[in-house]
Backbone bond lengths (Angstrom), bond angles and torsions (degrees), N, CA, C in turn:
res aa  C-N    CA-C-N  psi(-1)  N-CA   C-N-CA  omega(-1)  CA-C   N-CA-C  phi
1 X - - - 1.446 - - 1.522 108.20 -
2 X 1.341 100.81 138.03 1.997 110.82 -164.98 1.419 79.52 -100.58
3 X 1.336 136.89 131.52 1.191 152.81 163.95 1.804 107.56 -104.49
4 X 1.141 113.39 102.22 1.881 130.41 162.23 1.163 130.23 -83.91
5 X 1.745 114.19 75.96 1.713 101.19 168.80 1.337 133.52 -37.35
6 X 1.084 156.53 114.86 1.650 158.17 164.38 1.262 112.92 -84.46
7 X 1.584 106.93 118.74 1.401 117.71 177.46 1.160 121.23 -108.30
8 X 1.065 152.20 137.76 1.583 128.59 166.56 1.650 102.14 -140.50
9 X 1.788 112.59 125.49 1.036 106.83 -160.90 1.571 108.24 -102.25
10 X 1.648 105.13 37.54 1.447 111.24 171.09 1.298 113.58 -116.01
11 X 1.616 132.16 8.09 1.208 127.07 -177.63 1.712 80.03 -132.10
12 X 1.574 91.60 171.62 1.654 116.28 -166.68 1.736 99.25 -58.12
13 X 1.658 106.93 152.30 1.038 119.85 -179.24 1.448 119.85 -96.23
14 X 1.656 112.44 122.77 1.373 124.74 172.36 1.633 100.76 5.57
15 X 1.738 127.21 144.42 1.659 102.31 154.50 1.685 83.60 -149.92
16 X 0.956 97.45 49.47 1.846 113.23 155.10 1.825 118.25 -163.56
17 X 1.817 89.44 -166.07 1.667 88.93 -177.81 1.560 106.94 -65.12
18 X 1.412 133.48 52.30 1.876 123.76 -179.13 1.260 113.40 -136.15
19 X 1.377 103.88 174.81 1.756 110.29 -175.72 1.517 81.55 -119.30
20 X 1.597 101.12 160.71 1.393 125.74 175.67 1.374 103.73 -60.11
21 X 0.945 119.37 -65.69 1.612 133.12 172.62 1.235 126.06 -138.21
22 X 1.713 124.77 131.54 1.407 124.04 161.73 1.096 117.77 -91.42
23 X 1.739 116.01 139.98 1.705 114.32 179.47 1.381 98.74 -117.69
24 X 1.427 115.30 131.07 1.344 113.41 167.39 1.573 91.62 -134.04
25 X 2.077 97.00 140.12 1.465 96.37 -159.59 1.373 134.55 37.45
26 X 1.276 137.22 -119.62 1.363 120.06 174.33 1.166 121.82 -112.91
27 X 1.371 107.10 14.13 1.811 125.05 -172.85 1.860 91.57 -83.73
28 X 1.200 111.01 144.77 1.547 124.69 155.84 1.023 122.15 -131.69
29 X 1.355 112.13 155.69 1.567 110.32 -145.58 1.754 102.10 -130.39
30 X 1.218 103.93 72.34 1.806 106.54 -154.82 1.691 108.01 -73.52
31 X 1.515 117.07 118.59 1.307 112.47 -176.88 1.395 126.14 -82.85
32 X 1.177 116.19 177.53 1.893 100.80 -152.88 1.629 96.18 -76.30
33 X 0.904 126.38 166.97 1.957 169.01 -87.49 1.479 121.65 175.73
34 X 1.114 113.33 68.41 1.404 91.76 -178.29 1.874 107.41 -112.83
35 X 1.543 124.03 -170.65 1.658 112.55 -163.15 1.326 126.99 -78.11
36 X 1.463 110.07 47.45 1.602 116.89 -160.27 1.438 104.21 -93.58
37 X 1.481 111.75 136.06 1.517 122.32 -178.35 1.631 82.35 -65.28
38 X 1.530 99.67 142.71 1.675 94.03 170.03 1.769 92.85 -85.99
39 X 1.276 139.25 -7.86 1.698 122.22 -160.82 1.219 92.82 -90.27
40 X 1.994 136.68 -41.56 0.801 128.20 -160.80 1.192 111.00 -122.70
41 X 1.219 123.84 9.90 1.713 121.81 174.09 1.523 121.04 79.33
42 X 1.634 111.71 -22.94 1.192 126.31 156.04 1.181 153.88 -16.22
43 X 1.657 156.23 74.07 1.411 135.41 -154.85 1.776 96.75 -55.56
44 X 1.640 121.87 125.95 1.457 109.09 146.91 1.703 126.72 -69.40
45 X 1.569 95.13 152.66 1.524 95.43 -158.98 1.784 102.50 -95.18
46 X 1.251 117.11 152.25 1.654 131.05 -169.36 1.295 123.77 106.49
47 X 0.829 153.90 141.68 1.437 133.30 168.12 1.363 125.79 -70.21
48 X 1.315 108.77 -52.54 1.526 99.63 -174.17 1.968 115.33 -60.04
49 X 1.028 107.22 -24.80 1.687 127.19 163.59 1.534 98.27 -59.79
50 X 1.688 115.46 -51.43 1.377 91.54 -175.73 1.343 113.83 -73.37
51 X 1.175 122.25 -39.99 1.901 133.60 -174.64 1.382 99.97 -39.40
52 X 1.270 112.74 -45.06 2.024 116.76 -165.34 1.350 96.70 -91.05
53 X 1.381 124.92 -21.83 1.524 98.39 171.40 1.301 116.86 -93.64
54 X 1.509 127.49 3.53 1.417 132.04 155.69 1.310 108.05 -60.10
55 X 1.473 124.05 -73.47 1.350 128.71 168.94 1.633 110.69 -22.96
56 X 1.344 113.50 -66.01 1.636 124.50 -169.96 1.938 100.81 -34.54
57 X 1.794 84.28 -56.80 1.472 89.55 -161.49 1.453 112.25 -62.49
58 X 1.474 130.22 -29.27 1.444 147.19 166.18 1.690 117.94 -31.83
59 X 1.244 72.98 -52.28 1.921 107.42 -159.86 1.662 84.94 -73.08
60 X 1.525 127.45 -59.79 1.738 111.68 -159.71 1.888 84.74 -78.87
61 X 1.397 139.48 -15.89 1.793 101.69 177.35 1.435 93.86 -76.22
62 X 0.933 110.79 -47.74 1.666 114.46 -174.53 1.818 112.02 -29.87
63 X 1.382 108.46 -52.53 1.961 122.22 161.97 0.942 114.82 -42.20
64 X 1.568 118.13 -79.43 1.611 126.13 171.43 1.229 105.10 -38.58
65 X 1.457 153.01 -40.16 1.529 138.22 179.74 1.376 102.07 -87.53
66 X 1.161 150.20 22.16 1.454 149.19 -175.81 1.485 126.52 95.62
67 X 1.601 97.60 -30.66 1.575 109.75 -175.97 1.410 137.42 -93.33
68 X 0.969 117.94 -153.46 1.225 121.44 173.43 1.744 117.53 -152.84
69 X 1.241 119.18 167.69 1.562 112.88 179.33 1.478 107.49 -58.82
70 X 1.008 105.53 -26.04 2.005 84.69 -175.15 1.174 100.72 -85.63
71 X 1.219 147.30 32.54 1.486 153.23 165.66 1.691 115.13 -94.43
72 X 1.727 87.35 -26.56 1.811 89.97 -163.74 1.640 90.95 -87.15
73 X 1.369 82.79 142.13 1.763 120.22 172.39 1.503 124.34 -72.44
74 X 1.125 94.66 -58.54 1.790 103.83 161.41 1.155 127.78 -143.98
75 X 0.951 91.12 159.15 1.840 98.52 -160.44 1.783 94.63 -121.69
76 X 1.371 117.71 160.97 1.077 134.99 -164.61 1.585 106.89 -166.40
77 X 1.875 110.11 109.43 1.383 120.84 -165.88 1.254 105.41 -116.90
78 X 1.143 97.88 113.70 2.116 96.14 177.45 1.828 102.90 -94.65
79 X 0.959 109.05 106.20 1.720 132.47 153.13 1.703 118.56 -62.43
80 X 1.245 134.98 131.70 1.256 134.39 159.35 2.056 105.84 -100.92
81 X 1.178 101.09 -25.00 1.494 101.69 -179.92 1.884 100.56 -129.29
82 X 1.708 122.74 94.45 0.827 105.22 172.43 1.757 141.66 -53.81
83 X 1.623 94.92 0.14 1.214 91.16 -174.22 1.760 116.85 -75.03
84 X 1.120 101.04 -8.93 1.335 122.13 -167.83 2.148 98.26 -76.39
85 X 1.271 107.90 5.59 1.787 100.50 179.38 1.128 106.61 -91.10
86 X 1.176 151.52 -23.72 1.262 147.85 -163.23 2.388 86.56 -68.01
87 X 1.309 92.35 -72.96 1.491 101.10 171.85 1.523 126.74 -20.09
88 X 1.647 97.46 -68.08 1.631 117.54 171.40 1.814 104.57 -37.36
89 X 1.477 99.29 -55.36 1.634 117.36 -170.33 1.746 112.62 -31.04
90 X 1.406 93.64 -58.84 1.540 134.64 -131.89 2.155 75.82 -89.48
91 X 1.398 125.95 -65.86 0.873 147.49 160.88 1.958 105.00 -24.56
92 X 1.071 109.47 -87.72 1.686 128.62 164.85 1.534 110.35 -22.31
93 X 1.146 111.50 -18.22 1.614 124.25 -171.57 1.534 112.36 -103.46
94 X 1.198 119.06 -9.64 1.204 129.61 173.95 1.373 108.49 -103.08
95 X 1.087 144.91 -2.01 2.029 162.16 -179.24 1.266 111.20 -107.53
96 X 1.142 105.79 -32.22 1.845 112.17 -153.41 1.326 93.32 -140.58
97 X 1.761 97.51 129.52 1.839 103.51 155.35 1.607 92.67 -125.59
98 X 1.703 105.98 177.95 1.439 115.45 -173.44 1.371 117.84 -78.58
99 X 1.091 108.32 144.65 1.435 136.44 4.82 1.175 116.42 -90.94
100 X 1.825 96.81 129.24 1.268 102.72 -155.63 2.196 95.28 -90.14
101 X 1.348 110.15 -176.46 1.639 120.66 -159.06 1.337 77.93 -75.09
102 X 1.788 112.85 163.17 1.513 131.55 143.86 1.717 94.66 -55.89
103 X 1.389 95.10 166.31 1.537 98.37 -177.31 1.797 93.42 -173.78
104 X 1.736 98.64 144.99 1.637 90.07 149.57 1.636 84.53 -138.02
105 X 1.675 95.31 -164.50 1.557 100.68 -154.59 2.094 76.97 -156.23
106 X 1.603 88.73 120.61 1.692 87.08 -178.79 1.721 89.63 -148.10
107 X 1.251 82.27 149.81 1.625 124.86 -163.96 1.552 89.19 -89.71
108 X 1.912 111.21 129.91 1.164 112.69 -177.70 1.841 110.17 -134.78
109 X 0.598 121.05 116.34 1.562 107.84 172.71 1.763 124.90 -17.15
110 X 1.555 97.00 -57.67 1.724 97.45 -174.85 1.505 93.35 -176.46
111 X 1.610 97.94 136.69 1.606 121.07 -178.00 1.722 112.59 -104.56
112 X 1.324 109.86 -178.78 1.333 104.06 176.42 1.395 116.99 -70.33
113 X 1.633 112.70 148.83 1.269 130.78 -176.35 1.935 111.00 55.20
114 X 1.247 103.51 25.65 1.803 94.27 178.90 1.604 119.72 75.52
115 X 2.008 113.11 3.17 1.305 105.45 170.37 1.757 106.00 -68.90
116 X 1.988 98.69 158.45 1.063 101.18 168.67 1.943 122.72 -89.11
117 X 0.973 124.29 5.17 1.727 154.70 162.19 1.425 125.65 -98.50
118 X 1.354 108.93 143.47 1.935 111.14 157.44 1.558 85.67 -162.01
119 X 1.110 96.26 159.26 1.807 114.43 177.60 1.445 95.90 -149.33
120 X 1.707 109.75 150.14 1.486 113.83 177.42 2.032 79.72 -152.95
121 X 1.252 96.97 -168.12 1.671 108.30 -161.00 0.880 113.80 177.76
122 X 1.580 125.70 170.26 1.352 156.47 177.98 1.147 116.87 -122.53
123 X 1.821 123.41 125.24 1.190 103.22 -170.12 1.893 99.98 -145.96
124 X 0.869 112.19 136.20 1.676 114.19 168.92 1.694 130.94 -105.64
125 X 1.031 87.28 117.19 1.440 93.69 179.90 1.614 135.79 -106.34
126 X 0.987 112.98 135.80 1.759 113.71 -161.00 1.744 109.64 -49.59
């Protein structure tokens, strides 16, 4: 197995033991996402601001590995307040047309730095 670190030095930088993304063959292996300005390291404040800058940040590892979000296969949404999916949904619809990714959407106690979001994924590339 050929193991491919993915870097992309336009979304937020690693701030643990991980890579942005692993590609093996054409599978990518996009690590979770949460609402960090990539310029300033920053959580942005609001949610729906944060939801799209999860996506944003998705979308540039997704570049750096060749792709793009409509490539990813599944998607995986960590919630701390499920009430907040209807939003995510509504949001998700502006990134993605059909066929849209497998996806689940799970309710978590608490993510890094106190955001209420993280997204990570699956993605294939030609």
């Amino acid at each position: 197995m050929n193991k491919q670190v993915i870097t992309s030095e336009h979304a937020p930088a690693a701030i643990g033991t991980y890579s942005q993304a692993i590609k093996v063959g054409n599978t990518v292996y996009l690590s979770g996402q949460i609402p960090l300005d990539p310029a300033t390291m920053e959580v942005v404040e609001g949610f729906e601001a944060q939801v799209c800058r999860v996506f944003d940040n998705l979308a540039l590892v997704a570049e750096a590995a060749g792709g793009k979000l409509q490539d990813i296969v599944k998607l995986n949404i960590f919630l701390t307040d499920l009430n907040n999916f209807a939003k995510v949904n509504e949001i998700m619809g502006r990134y993605f047309e059909q066929p849209y990714p497998a996806r689940a959407a799970i309710g978590v106690a608490a993510l890094p730095k106190g955001v209420p979001v993280e997204m990570d994924g699956i993605l294939v590339v030609g």
